[in-house]
C-alpha positions as CSV (number, residue, x, y, z in Angstrom):
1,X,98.4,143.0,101.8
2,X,97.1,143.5,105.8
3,X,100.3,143.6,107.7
4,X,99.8,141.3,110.8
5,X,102.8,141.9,112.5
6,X,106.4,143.6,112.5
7,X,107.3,141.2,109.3
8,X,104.5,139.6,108.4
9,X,101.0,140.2,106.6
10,X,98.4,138.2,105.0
11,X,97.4,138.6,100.9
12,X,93.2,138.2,100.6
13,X,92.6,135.4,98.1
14,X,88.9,135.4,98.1
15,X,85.9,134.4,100.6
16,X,86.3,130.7,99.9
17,X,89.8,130.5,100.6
18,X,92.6,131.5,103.6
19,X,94.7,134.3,102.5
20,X,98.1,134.2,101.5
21,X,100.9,134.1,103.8
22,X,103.7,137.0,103.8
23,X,106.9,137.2,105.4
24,X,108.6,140.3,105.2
25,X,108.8,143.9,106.6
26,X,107.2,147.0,105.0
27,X,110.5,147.5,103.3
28,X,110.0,144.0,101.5
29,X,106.5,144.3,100.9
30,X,106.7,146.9,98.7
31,X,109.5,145.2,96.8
32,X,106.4,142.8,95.6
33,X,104.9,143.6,92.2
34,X,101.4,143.6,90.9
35,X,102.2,140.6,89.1
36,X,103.8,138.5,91.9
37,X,101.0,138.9,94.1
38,X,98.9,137.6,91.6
39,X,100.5,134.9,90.7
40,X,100.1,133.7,94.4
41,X,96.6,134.4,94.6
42,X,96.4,132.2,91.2
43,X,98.1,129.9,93.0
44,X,96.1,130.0,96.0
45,X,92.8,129.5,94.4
46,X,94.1,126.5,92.9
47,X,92.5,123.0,92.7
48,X,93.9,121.5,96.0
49,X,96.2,124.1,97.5
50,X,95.5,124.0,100.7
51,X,98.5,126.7,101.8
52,X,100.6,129.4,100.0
53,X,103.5,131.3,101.7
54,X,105.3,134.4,100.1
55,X,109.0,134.8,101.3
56,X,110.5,137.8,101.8
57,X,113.3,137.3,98.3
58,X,109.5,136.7,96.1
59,X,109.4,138.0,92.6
60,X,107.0,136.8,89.3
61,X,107.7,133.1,88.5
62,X,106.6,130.8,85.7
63,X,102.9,130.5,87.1
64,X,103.5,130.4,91.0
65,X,106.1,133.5,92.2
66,X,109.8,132.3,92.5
67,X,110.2,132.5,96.3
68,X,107.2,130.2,97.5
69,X,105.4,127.6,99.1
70,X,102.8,125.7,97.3
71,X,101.0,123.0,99.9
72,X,98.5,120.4,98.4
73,X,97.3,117.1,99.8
74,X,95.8,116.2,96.3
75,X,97.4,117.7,93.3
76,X,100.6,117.8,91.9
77,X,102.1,121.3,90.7
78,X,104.8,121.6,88.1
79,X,105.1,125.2,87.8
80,X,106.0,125.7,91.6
81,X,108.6,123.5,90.8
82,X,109.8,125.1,87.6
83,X,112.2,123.9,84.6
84,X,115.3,123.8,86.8
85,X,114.4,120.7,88.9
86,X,116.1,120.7,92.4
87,X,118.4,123.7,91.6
88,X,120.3,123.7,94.5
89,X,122.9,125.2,97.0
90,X,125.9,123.4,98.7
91,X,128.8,123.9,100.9
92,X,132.2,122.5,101.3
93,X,134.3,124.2,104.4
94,X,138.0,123.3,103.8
95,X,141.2,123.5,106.6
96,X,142.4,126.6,104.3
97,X,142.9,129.6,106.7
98,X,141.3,132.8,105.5
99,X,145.0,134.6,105.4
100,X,145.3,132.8,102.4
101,X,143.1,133.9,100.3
102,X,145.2,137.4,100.7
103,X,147.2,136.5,97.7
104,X,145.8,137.5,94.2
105,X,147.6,135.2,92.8
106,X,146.2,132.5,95.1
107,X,143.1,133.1,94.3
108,X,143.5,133.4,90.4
109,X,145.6,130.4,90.2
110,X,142.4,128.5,92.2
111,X,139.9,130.4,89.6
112,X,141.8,128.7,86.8
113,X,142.3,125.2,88.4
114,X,138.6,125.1,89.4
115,X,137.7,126.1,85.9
116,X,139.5,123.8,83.9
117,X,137.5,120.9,86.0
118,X,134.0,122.1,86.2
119,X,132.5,123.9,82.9
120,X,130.1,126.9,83.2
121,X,127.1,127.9,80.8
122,X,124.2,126.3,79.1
123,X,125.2,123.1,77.3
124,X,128.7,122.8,78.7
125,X,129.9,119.7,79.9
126,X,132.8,117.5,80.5
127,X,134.4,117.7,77.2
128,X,134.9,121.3,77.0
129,X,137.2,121.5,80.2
130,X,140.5,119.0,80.0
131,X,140.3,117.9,83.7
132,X,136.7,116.9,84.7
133,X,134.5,113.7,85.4
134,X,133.9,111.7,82.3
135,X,130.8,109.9,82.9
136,X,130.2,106.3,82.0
137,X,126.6,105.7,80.0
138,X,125.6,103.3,83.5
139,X,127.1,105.8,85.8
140,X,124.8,108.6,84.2
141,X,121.7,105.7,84.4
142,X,122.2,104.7,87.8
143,X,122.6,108.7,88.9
144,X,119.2,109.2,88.0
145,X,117.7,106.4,88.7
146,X,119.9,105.7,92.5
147,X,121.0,109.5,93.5
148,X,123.8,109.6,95.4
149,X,124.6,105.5,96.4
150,X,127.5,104.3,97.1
151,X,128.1,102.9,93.7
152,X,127.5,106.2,92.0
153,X,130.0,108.2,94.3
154,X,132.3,105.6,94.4
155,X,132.5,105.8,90.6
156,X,132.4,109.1,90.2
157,X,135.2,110.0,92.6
158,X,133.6,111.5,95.6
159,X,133.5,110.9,98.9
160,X,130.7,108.7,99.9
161,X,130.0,109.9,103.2
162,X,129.1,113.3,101.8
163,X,125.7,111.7,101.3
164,X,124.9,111.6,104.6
165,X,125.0,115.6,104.5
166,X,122.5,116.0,101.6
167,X,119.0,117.0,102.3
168,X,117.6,114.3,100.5
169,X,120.4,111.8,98.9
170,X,117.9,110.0,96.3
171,X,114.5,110.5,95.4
172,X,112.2,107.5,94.1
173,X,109.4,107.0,92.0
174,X,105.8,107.6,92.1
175,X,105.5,104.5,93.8
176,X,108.4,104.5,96.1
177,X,110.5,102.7,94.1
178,X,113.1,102.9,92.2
179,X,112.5,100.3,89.9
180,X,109.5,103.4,88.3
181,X,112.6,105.2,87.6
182,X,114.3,103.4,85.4
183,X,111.5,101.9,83.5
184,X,110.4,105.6,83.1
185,X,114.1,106.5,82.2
186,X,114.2,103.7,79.6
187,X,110.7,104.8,78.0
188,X,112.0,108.5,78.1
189,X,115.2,107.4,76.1
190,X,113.1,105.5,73.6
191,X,111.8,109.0,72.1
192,X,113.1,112.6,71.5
193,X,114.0,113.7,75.5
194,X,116.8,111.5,75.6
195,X,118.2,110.2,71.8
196,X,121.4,111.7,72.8
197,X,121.8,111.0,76.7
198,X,125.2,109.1,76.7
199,X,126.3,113.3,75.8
200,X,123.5,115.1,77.8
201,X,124.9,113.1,80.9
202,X,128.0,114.1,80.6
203,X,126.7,117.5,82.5
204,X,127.3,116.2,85.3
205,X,129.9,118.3,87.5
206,X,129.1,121.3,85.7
207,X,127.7,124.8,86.3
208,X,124.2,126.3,84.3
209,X,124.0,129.9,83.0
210,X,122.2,132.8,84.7
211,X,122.3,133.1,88.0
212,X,124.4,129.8,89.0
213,X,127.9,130.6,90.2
214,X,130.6,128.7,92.6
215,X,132.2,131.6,95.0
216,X,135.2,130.9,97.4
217,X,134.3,132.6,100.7
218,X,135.6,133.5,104.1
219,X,133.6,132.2,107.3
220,X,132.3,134.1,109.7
221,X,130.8,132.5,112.3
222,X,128.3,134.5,114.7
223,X,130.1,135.5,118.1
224,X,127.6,133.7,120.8
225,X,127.9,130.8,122.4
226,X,124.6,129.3,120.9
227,X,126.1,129.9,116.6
228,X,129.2,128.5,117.7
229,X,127.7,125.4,119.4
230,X,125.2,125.0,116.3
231,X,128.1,125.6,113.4
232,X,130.3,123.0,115.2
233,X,127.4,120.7,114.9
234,X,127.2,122.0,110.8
235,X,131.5,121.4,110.6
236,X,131.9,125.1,109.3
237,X,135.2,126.5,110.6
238,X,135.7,130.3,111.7
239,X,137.9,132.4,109.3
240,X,138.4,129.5,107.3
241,X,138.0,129.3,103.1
242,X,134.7,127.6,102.2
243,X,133.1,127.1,98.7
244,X,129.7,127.9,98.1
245,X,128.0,126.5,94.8
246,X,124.5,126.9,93.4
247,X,123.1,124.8,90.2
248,X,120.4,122.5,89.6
249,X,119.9,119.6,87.2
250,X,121.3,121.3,84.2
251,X,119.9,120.4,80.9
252,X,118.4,117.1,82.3
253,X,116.1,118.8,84.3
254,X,115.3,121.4,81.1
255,X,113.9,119.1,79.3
256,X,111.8,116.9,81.7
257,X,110.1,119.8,82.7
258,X,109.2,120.9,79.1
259,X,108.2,117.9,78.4
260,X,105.7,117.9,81.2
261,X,104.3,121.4,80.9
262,X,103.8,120.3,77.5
263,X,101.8,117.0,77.9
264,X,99.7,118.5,80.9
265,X,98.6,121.4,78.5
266,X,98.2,119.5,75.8
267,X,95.7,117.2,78.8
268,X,93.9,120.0,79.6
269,X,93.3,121.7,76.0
270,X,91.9,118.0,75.1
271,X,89.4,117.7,78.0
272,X,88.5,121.6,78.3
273,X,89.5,121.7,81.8
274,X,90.0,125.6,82.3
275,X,93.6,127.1,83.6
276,X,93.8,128.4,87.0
277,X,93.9,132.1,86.8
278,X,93.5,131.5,83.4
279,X,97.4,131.0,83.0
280,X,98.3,127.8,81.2
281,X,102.2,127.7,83.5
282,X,99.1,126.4,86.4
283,X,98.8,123.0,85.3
284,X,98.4,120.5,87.8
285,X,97.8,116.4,88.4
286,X,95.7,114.6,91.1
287,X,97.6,112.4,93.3
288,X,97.1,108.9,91.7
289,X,96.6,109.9,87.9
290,X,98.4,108.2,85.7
291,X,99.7,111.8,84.8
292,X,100.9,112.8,88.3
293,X,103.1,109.8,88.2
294,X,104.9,110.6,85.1
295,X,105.6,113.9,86.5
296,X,106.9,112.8,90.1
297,X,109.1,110.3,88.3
298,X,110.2,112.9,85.8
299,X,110.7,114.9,88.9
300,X,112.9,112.4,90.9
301,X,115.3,111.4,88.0
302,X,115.6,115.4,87.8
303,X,116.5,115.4,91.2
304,X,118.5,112.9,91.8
305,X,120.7,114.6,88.7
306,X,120.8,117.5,90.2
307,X,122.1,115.9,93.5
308,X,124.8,113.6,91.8
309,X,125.7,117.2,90.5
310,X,126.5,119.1,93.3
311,X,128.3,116.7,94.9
312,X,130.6,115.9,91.8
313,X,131.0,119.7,91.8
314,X,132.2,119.8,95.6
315,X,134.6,116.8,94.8
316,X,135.9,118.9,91.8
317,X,136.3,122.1,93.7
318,X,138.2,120.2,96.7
319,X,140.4,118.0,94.3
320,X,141.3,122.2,92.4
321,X,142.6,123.1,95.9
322,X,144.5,120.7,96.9
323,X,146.7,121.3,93.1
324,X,147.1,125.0,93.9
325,X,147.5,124.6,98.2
326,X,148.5,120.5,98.5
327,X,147.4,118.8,101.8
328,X,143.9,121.3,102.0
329,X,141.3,118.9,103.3
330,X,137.5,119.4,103.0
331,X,134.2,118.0,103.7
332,X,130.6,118.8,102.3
333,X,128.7,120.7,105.1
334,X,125.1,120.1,103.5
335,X,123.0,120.1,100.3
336,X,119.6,121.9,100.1
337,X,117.1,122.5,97.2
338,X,114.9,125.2,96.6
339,X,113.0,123.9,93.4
340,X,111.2,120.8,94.4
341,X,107.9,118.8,95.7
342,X,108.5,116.5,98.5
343,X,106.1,114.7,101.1
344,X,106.0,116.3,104.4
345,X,103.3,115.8,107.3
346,X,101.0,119.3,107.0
347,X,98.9,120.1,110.0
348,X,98.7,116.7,110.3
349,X,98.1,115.3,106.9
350,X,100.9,113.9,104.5
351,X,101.0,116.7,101.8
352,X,102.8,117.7,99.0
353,X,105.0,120.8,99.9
354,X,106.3,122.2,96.9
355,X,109.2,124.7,97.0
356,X,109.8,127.1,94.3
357,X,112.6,129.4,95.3
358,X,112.0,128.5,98.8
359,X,114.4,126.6,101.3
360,X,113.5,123.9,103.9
361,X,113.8,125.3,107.5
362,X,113.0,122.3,109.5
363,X,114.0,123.5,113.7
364,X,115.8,121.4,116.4
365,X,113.6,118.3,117.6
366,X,111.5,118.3,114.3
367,X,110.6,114.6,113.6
368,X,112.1,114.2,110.1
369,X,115.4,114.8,111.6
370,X,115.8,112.3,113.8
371,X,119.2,110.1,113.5
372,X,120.8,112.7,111.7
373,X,123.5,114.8,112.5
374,X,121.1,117.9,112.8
375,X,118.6,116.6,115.6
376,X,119.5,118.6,118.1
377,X,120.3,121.9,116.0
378,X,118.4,122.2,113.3
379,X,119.9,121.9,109.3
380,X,121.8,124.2,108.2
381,X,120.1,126.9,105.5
382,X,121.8,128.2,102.3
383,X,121.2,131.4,101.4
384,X,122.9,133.3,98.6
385,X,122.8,136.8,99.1
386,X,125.2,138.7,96.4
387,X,129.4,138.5,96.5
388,X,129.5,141.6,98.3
389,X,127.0,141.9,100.8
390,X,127.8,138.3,101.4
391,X,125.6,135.0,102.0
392,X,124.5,133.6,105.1
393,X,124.2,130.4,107.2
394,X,121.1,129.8,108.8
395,X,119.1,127.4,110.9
396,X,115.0,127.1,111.4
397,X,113.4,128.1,114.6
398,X,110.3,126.6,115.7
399,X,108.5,129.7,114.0
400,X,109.0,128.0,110.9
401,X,106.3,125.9,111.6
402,X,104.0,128.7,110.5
403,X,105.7,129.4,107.0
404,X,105.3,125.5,106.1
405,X,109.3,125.0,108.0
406,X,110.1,127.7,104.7
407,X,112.4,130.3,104.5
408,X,113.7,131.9,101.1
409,X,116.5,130.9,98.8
410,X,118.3,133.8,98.8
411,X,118.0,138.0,98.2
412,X,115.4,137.6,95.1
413,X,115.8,140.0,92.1
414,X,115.0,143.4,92.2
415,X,115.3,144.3,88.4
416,X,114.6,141.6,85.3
417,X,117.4,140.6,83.5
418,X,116.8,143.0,80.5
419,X,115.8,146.1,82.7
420,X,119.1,144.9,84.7
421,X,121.5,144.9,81.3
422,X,119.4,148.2,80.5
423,X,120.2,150.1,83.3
424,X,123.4,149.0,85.4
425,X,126.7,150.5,84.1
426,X,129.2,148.0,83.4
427,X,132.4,150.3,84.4
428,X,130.5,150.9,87.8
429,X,129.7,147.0,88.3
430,X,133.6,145.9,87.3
431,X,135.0,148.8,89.5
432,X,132.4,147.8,92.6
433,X,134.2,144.0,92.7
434,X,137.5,145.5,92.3
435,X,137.0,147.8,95.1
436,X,135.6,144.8,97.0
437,X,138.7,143.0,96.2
438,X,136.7,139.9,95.1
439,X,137.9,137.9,91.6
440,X,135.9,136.6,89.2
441,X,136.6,134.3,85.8
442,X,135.1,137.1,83.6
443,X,136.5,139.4,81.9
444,X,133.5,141.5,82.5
445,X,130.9,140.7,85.2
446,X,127.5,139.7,84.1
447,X,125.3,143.2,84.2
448,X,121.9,140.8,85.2
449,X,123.5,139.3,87.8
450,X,125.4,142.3,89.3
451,X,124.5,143.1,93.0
452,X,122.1,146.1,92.2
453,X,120.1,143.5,90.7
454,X,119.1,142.2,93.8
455,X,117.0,143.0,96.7
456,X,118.9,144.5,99.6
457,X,120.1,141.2,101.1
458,X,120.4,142.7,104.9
459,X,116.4,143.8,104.8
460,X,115.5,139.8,103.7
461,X,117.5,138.5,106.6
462,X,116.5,141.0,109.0
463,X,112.8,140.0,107.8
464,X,113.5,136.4,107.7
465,X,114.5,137.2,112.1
466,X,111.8,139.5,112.9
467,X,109.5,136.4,111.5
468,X,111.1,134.5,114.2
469,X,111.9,131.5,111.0
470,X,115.6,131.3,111.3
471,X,118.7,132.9,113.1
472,X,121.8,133.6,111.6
473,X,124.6,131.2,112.5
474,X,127.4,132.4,110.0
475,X,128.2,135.0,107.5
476,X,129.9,134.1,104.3
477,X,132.3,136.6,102.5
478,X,133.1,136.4,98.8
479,X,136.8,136.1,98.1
480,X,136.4,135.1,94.0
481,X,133.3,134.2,92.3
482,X,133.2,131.8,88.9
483,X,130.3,131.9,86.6
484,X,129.0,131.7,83.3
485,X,131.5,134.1,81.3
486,X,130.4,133.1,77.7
487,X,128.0,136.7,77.4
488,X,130.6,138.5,79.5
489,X,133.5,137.7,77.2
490,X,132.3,138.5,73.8
């Protein structure tokens, strides 16, 4: 890497094409491993990439690094996409003054009332918890085929206007319809992907495994005149409780994404078309092959899942407050993915961006936010960090432009998961959270997904500023965390 600036460099790919983009101080840079950086020259060298961005969170993906930006005008990527379609992060900000989350009790009486509505770990769904969602057979149709309409919300409980908060409420088919998604979804539910959908649907509302988690936090909202203006625009509320969830499109999304690495690879083996970088998780689609729109139709019924999802998961979380504190009011402040390929205008030219661990960052004034409640600021930006170093609120600055309006998701890991339950010391990680005073459903908290695991979280903001992408408008402090406790328990 050529560093280019206080946090940023460029990564050679070749004489024929531009280099990569990096975003990241010295500190970060050397956080990246032989095998990320090759994975983005890989990607880079691609058939129709035109642009690929490394954030400062990146770490070795499933072909392209988790933590980048694939641009193409001409080709479809699944890989920079990745199995969990559309994972996600949202935000609820409730009237619950931060004083109250003083109580242990409080919070371990919420812990239990948020659990017994939303399940957590791989193949959970409604029926293991007594209180959630069941989901009607043409509820579960029309949220993959509609996203978030005003039928499926209304059905489902949840407030409708919280659509107007989501990045992208729906997503259609190949051909801008929605009428290709449910004539894909009914040939999809003909064979083996979905025999069993009226159960696989019944995911929705719930929380994966690995690294997805719902955490109660405190608000902290930036003390100048500017973060204040921009977070009353975004409805967060100063020490106030807010509830912060990350997930995706659950199993749904799992298998629509194996089923396309597996047909494109099975495409390419047949016509002998060779991988690029010679890694098979590459495959790709031209735009208009009869291939690329089975794989943005697969994409969008993942999507619009995952989206039916999170909101469910907000309604859920608000409806577990108001049992344990009656009369606590809430509202979704926004809903942003970090796994998907969506349509954007590229140096002039409609291209596919595709986001893999990588978080839209569109500034004030840009043109795909007019008449929405973010013109004038700017969206609001996601980004987990760990439960004790906190997560932050962010908001794109007109730098952005140069990282493909692109930030990261979140810290990025710093050790695998097996080096991670290798190393950390379990006594140390439960004794860190207790010492934090944050709560957590498990008994003992996951080793893989402990803090250490992590890059440190205050060097990928501070490189994320010095960039000039974002600014931070609000710090989010962990009160309790709930996640998958099925390995933790045993």
């Amino acid at each position: 890497m050529i560093p280019t600036g206080e946090a940023t460099a460029i990564l050679p790919a070749g004489n024929h094409h531009s280099p990569v983009k990096v975003f990241g101080n010295e500190k970060i840079r050397a956080t990246f491993d032989d095998l990320c950086l090759q994975q983005a020259i890989n990607s880079r060298c691609a058939p129709g990439v035109t642009e690929v961005v490394l954030n400062p969170d990146a770490h070795c993906g499933y072909g392209a690094p988790i933590g980048c930006v694939l641009a193409s005008p001409t080709h479809i990527y699944p890989g920079p996409v990745g199995f969990d379609i559309k994972c996600s992060m949202s935000l609820l900000q409730t009237d619950v003054p931060a004083d109250a989350m003083i109580d242990k009790t409080i919070r371990r009486e919420l812990i239990h009332a948020v659990c017994r509505r939303i399940p957590t770990g791989m193949g959970k769904g409604a029926r293991d918890v007594p209180k959630s969602r069941r989901v009607e057979e043409k509820t579960g149709v029309a949220a993959m085929t509609d996203g978030a309409s005003s039928d499926v919300l209304a059905a489902l409980g949840v407030p409708v206007a919280w659509a107007d908060r989501c990045e992208d409420a729906f997503h259609r088919g190949h051909d801008g319809s929605a009428d290709a998604l449910r004539q894909r979804l009914y040939y999809l539910r003909q064979g083996k992907t979905f025999s069993r959908f009226r159960s696989t649907v019944q995911q929705l509302g719930s929380y994966g495994g690995g690294n997805h988690f719902g955490e109660c936090e405190v608000v902290d909202v930036v003390d100048d005149n500017e973060s204040r203006q921009i977070a009353n625009v975004f409805g967060l509320r100063d020490q106030h409780v807010a509830f912060l969830s990350h997930c995706g499109s659950r199993g749904i999304g799992h298998r629509l994404a194996s089923g396309q690495f597996k047909q494109l690879e099975h495409k390419f083996d047949q016509w002998k078309i060779p991988y690029p970088g010679n890694d098979k998780q590459l495959v790709y689609a031209p735009i208009g092959s009869s291939e690329a729109n089975d794989y943005i139709d697969d994409m969008s019924l993942g999507a619009n899942f995952a989206t039916v999802n999170h909101l469910l998961i907000n309604a859920l979380v608000l409806e577990a407050f108001q049992e344990i504190i009656p009369g606590t009011t809430g509202n979704l402040v926004y809903f942003i993915s970090h796994n998907i390929a969506r349509q954007e205008i590229v140096d002039n030219r409609e291209t596919w961006v595709h986001r893999k661990g990588a978080t839209r960052a569109f500034p004030a004034g840009h043109h795909a936010l007019k008449r929405t409640p973010f013109e004038h600021t700017g969206h609001p930006i996601l980004l987990p960090g760990n439960p004790q170093a906190g997560s932050s609120v962010m908001v794109g600055l007109p730098g952005a432009k140069e990282s493909c309006y692109s930030v990261n998701h979140g810290a990025g890991r710093a050790l695998g998961r097996r080096r991670a339950i290798r190393e950390l010391d379990q006594k140390q990680i439960d004794a860190s959270f207790d010492s934090a005073d944050i709560l957590s459903n498990c008994r003992r908290y996951p080793r893989d997904e402990a803090p250490a695991a992590y890059k440190d979280f205050e060097e990928v903001l501070r490189s994320v500023k010095q960039a000039g992408l974002a600014k931070e408008v609000a710090r989010l402090r962990a009160r309790f965390v709930i996640k998958d406790s099925s390995d933790a328990d045993d």
